[in-house]
C-alpha positions as CSV (number, residue, x, y, z in Angstrom):
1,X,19.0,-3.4,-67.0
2,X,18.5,-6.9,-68.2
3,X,20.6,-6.3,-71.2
4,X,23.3,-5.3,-68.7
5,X,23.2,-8.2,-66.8
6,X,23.0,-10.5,-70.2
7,X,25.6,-9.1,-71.1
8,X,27.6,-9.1,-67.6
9,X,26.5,-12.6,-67.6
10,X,27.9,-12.9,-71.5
11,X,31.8,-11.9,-70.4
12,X,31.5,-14.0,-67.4
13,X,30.4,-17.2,-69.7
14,X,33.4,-15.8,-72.0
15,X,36.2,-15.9,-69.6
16,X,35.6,-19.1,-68.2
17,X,35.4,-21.0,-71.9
18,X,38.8,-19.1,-72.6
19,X,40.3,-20.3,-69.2
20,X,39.1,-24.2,-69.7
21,X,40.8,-23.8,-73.6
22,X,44.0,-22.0,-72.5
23,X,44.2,-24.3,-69.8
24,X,43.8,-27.6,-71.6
25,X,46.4,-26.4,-73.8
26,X,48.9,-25.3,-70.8
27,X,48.5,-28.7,-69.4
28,X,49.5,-30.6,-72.7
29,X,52.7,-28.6,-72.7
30,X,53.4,-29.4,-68.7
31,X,52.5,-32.6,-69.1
32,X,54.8,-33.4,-72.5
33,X,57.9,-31.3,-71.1
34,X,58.0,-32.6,-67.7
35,X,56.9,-35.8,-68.3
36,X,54.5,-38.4,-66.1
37,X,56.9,-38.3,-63.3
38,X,57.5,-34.3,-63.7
39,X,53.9,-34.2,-64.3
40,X,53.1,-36.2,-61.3
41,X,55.4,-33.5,-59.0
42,X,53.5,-30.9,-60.7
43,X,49.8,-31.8,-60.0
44,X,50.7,-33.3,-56.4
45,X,52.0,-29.5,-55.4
46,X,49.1,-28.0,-57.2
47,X,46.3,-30.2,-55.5
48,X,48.1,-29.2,-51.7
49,X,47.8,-25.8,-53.2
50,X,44.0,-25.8,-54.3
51,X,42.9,-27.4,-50.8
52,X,45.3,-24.5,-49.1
53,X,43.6,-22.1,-51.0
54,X,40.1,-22.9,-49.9
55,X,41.0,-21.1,-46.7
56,X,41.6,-17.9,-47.9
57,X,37.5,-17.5,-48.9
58,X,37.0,-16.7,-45.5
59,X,33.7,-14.8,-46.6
60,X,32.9,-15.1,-50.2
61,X,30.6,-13.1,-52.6
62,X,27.3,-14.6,-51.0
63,X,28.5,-12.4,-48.3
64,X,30.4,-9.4,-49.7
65,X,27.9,-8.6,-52.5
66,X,24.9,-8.6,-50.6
67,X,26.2,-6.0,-48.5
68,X,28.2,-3.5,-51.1
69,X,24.9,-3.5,-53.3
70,X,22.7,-2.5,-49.7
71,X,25.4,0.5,-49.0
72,X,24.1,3.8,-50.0
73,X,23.9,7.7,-49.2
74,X,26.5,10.3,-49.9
75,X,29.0,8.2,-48.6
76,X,28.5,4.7,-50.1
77,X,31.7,4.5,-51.6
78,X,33.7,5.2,-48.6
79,X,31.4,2.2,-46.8
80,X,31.9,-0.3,-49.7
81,X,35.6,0.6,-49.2
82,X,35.6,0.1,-45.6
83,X,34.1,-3.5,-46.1
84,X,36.2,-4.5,-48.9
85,X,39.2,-3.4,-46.7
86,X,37.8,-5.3,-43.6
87,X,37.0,-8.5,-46.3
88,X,40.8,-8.3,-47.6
89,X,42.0,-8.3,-44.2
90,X,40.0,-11.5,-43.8
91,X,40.7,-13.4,-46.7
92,X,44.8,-12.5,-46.6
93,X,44.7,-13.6,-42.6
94,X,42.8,-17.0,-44.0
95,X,45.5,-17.4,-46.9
96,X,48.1,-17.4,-44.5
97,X,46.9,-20.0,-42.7
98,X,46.6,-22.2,-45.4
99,X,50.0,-21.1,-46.4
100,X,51.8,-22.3,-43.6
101,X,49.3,-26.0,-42.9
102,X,50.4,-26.3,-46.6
103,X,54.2,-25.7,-45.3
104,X,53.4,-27.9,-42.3
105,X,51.8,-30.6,-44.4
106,X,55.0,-30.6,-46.8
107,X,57.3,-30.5,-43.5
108,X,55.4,-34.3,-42.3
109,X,54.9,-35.9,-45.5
110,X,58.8,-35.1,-46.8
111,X,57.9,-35.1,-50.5
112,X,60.6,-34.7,-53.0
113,X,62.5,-31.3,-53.2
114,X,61.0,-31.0,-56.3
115,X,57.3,-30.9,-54.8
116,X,58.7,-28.6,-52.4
117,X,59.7,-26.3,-54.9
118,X,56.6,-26.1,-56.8
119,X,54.3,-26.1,-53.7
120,X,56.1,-22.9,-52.6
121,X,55.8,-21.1,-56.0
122,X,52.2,-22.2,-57.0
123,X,51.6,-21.5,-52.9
124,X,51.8,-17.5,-54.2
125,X,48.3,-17.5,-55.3
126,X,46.9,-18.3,-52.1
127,X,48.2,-15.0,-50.8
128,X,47.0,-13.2,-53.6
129,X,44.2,-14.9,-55.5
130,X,41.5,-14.4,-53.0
131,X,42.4,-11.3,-50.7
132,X,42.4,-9.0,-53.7
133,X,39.5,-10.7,-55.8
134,X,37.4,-8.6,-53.4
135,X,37.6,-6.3,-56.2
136,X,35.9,-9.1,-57.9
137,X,33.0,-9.0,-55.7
138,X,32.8,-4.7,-56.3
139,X,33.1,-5.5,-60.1
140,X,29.5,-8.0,-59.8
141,X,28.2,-5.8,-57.0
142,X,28.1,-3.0,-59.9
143,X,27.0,-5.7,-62.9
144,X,30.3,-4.2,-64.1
145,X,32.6,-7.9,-64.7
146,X,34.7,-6.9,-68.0
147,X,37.2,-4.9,-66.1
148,X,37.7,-8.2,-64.2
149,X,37.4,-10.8,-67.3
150,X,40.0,-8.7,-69.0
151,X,42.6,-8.9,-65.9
152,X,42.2,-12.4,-65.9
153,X,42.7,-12.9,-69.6
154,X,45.7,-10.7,-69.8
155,X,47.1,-12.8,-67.1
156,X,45.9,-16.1,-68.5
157,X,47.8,-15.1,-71.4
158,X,51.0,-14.2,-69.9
159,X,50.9,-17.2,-68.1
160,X,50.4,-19.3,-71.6
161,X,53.4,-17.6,-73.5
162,X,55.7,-17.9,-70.4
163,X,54.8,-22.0,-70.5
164,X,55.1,-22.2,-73.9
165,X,58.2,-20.3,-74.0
166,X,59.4,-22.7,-71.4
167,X,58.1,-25.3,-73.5
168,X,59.8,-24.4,-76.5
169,X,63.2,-23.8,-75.0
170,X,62.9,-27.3,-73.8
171,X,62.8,-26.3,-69.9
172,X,62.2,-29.6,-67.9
173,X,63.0,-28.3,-64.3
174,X,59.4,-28.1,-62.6
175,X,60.2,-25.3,-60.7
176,X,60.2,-23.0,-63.8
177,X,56.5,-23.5,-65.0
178,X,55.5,-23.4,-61.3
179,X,57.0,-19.3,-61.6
180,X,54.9,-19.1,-64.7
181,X,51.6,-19.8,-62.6
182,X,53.0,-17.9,-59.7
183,X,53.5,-14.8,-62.0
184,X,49.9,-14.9,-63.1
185,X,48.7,-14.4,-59.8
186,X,50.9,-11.5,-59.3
187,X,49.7,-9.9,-62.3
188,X,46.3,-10.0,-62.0
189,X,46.3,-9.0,-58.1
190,X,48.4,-5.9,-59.4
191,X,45.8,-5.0,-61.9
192,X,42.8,-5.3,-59.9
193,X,44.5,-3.0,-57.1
194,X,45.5,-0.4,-59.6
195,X,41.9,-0.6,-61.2
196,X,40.5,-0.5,-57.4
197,X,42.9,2.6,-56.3
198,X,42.0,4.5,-59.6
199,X,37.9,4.6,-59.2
200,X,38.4,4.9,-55.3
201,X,40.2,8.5,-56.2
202,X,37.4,9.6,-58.4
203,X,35.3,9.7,-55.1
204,X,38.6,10.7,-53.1
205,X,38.6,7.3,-51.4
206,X,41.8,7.2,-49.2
207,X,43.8,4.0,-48.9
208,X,43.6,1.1,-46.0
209,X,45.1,4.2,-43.7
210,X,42.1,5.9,-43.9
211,X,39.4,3.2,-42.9
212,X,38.0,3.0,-39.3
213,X,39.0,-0.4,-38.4
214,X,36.1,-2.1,-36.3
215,X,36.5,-5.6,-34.7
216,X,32.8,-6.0,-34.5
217,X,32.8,-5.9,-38.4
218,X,35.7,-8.3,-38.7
219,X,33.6,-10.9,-36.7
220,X,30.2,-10.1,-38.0
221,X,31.8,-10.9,-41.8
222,X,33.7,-13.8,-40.4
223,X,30.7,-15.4,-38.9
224,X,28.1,-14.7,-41.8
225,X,30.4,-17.1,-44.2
226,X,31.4,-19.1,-41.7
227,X,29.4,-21.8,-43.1
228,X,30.2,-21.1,-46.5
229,X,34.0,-21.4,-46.0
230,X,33.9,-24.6,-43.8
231,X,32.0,-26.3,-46.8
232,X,34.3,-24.9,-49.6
233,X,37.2,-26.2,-47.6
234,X,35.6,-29.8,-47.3
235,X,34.4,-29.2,-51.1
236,X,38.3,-28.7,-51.7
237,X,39.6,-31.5,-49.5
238,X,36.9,-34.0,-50.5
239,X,37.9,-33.4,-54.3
240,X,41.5,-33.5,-54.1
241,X,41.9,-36.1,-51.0
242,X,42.3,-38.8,-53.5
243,X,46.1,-37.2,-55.2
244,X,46.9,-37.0,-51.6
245,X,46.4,-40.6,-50.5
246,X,47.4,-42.0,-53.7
247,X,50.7,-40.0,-54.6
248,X,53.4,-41.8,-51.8
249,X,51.0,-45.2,-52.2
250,X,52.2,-45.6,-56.0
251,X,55.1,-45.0,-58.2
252,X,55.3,-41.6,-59.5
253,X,54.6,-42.1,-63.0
254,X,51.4,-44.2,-61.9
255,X,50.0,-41.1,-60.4
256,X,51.0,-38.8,-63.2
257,X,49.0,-41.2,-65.4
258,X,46.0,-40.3,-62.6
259,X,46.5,-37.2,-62.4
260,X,46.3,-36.6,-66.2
261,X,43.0,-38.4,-66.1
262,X,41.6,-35.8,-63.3
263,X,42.7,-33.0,-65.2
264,X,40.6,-33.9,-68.0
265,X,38.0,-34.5,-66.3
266,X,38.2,-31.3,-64.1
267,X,37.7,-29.3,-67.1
268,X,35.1,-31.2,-68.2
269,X,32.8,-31.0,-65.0
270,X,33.5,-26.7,-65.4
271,X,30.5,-27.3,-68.1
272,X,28.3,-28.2,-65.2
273,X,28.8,-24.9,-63.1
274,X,28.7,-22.8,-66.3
275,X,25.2,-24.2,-67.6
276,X,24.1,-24.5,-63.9
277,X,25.1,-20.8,-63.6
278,X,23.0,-19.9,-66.9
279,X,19.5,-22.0,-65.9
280,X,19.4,-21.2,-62.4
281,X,18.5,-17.4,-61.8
282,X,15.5,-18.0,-64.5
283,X,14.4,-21.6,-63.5
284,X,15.3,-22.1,-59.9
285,X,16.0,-18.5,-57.9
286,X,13.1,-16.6,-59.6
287,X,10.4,-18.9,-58.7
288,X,8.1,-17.4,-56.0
289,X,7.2,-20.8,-54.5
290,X,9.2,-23.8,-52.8
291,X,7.2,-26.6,-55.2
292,X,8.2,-24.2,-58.5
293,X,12.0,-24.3,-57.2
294,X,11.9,-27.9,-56.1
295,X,10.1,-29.1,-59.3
296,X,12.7,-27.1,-61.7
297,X,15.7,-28.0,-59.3
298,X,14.9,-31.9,-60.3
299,X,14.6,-31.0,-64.0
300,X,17.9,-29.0,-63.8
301,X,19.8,-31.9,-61.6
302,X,18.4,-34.3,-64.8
303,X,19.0,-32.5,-67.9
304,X,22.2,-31.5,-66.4
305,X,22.9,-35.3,-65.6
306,X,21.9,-36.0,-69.3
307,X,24.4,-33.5,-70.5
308,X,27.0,-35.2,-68.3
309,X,26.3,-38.9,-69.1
310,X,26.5,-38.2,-73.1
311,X,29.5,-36.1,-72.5
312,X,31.5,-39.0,-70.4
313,X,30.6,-41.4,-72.9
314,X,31.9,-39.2,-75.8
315,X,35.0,-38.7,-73.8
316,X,35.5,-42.6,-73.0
317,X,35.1,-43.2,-76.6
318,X,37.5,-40.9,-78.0
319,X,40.1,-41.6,-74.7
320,X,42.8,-42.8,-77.4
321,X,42.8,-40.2,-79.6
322,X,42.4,-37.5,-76.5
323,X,46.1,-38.6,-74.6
324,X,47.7,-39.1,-77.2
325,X,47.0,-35.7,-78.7
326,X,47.0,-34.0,-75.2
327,X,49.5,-35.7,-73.6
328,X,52.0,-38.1,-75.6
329,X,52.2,-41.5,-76.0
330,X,54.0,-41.8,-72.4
331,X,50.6,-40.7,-70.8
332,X,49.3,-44.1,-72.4
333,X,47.8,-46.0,-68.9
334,X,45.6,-42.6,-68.6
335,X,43.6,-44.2,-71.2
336,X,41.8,-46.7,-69.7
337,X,41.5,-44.8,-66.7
338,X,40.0,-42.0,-68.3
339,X,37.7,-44.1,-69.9
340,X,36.2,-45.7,-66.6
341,X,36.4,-42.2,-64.7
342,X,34.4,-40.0,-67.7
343,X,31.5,-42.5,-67.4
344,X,31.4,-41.8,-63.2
345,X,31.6,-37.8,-63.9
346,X,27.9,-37.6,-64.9
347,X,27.3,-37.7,-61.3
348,X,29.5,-34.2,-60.4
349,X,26.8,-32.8,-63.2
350,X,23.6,-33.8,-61.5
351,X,25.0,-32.7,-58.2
352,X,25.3,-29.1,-59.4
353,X,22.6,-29.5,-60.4
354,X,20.7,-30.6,-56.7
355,X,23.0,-28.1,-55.1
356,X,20.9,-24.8,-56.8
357,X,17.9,-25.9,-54.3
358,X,20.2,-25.3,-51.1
359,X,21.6,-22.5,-52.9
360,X,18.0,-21.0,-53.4
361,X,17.1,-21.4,-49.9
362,X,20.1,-20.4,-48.4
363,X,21.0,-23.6,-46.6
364,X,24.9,-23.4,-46.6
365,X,24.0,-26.0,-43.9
366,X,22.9,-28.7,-46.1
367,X,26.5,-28.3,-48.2
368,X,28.5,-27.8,-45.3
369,X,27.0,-31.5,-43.9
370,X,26.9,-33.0,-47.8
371,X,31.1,-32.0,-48.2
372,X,31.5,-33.3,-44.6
373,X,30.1,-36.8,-45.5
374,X,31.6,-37.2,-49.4
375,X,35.3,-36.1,-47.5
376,X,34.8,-38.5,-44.6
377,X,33.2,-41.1,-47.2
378,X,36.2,-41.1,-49.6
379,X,39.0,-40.6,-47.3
380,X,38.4,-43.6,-45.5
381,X,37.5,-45.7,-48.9
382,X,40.7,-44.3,-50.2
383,X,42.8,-44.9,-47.2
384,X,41.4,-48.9,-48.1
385,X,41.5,-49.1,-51.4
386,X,44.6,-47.4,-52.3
387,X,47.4,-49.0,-51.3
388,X,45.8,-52.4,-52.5
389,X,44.7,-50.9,-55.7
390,X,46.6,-48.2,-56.8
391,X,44.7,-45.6,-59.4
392,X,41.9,-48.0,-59.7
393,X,41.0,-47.9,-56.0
394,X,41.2,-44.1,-56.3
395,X,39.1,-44.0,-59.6
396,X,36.5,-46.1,-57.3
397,X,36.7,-43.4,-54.3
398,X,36.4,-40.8,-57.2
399,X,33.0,-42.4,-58.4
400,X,31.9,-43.3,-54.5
401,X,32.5,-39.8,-53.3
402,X,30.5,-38.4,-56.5
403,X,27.4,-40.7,-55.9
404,X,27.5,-39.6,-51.7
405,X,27.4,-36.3,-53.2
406,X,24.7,-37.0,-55.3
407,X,22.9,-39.0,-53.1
408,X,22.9,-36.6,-50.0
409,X,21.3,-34.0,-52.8
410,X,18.7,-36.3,-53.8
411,X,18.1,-36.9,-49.8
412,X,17.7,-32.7,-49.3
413,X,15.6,-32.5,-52.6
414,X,13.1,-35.1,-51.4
415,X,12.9,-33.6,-48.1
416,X,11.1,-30.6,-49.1
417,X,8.7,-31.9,-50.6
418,X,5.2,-30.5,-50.1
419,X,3.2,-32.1,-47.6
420,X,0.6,-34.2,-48.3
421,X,-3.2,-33.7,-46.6
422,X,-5.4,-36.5,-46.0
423,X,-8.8,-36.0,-45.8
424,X,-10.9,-36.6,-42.9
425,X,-14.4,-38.0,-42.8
């Protein structure tokens, strides 16, 4: 069993490296064919996209799992189906809702056509993405993720050779690599339901005609991730809130130049999830008493930070060399930006790292109310700041919103604390 779950845990580690490679390299192509201003259009649409897509995990696998692994009997699989049916419903309901406030958002703000454009195509994953990655949760319910890591790579890698054969046929119309992302969506959402369908026949499993619907179970999964959605959408909103205030406060190839900076950095802060995702379930979920999980959470959140801090300086150093080889020499303001913002990033590292204690003792709470303060926090900063400041104000509310984060998980980690006893004569 525990070489199953190694090696579960192995495929999982796997795919994500292979996405942050694929993807730097998807980005340098975007970013050299469309140039900073085609760039800028590009990143704008996909941050609207990434917040949008936050509501479509109306109950994630905190609360799916759980619940597929507890089903058993002669007719487990004919309950799991049932609740991933019920789940699907869910999550497509919630991506259509952040579909359209995505729509409505473009409809007030009036952004070029080209924004519209891209928003609309990159928009397709919302509707897919999350509503059929409940196959995602089966896959981990069963330890059984390779099915899943394969999908995604196949996808991953027709999404690469339609960019690069964009790339290479000298496409500059933004429209056309926002169909290449579109169409990895669509293929992975096709394989995971043709996967799905084929192991539901082997226990003749009908379709979503043949499950009971129940209302009661529709609100019972809706209000067990309730909390769990509402902070993933103020996660989303607090980490991308800084594009959206900045992009109509500066010219366009200003917040390309920002935007190239982020995406560097976004890839860079994946390390922290992966690591945090290795240490915890040894470190920090196995321990069998609060002070063990409080005492290991600290030396995570610090070695974690460590990692982060020697990583940003690396980065700063080697800025230079790392837009010029990524992006082009007309990225060349993302330098100095990039250098200030890797430095601030060791922060997103040791928050991870604080975040596996709420995690541990399943306070969804504590990271709805931290993502509530770091989106209020750096909204209003940037609202300031921006328009005086341009990408300097918003590499200020990037570094302010990271230490509120970090802050509020220092706040939580200190609070349970074990009690002291004093003696009495």
């Amino acid at each position: 069993m525990n070489r199953r779950v190694a090696a579960n845990l192995a495929w999982m580690l796997f795919e994500r490296g292979l996405q942050v490679g694929i993807g730097i390299v998807v980005v340098a192509m975007l970013a050299r064919a469309l140039g900073p201003v085609g760039f800028a259009h590009f990143q704008y649409a996909q941050s609207m996209v990434l917040i949008a897509a936050a509501f479509a995990l109306v109950c994630g696998a905190e609360v799916v799992v759980p619940r597929l692994v507890a089903a058993s009997g002669p007719d487990a699989e004919v309950a799991r189906h049932a609740l991933l049916a019920h789940a699907f419903v869910l999550r497509f309901a919630g991506g259509v809702i952040g579909y359209l406030l995505m729509c409505g958002y473009l409809g007030i703000t009036s952004p070029d056509a080209e924004i519209w454009h891209a928003a609309l195509l990159l928009g397709i994953a919302i509707l897919l993405r999350e509503p059929f990655g409940v196959v995602s949760a089966w896959m981990q319910a069963r330890t059984h993720n390779r099915p899943g890591v394969l999908f995604n790579m196949a996808a991953l890698g027709t999404k690469a050779a339609l960019v690069g054969t964009l790339f290479l046929c000298g496409v500059r119309e933004v429209s056309g690599y926002a169909a290449a992302f579109a169409i990895e969506a669509i293929v992975v959402a096709a394989m995971q339901m043709l996967y799905f369908r084929l192991r539901m026949r082997e226990h003749r499993v009908g379709g979503l005609l043949s499950v009971h619907w129940q209302r009661a179970r529709l609100h019972e999964l809706l209000t067990s991730g309730a909390l769990f959605w509402g902070s993933f959408i103020l996660m989303m909103a607090a980490r991308r809130v800084d594009q959206l205030v900045l992009q109509p406060a500066v010219p366009a190839a200003e917040f390309g130049a920002y935007a190239a900076c982020m995406q560097i950095l976004d890839n860079f802060t994946v390390l922290a999830s992966v690591l945090a995702a290795g240490l915890a379930p040894a470190y920090v979920y196995a321990r069998d008493t609060l002070a063990e999980a409080r005492t290991n959470t600290g030396r995570v959140a610090f070695a974690l930070a460590g990692v982060g801090l020697l990583g940003g300086a690396a980065i700063a150093a080697c800025a230079p060399w790392i837009v010029h080889l990524l992006y082009g020499h007309a990225f060349a303001p993302t330098i100095a930006l990039l250098r200030a913002a890797a430095l601030l990033s060791s922060l997103v590292f040791a928050d991870v790292g604080l975040t596996l204690l709420a995690v541990h003792l399943r306070r969804p709470d504590w990271i709805a109310i931290k993502w509530l303060m770091v989106f209020v926090v750096t909204l209003l900063f940037d609202l300031v700041m921006v328009p005086r400041h341009g990408s300097w104000g918003a590499i200020a509310g990037y570094g302010l919103g990271n230490a509120v984060a970090t802050l509020v998980g220092i706040a939580f980690w200190w609070r349970c604390r074990p009690a002291t006893s004093v003696a009495t004569p």
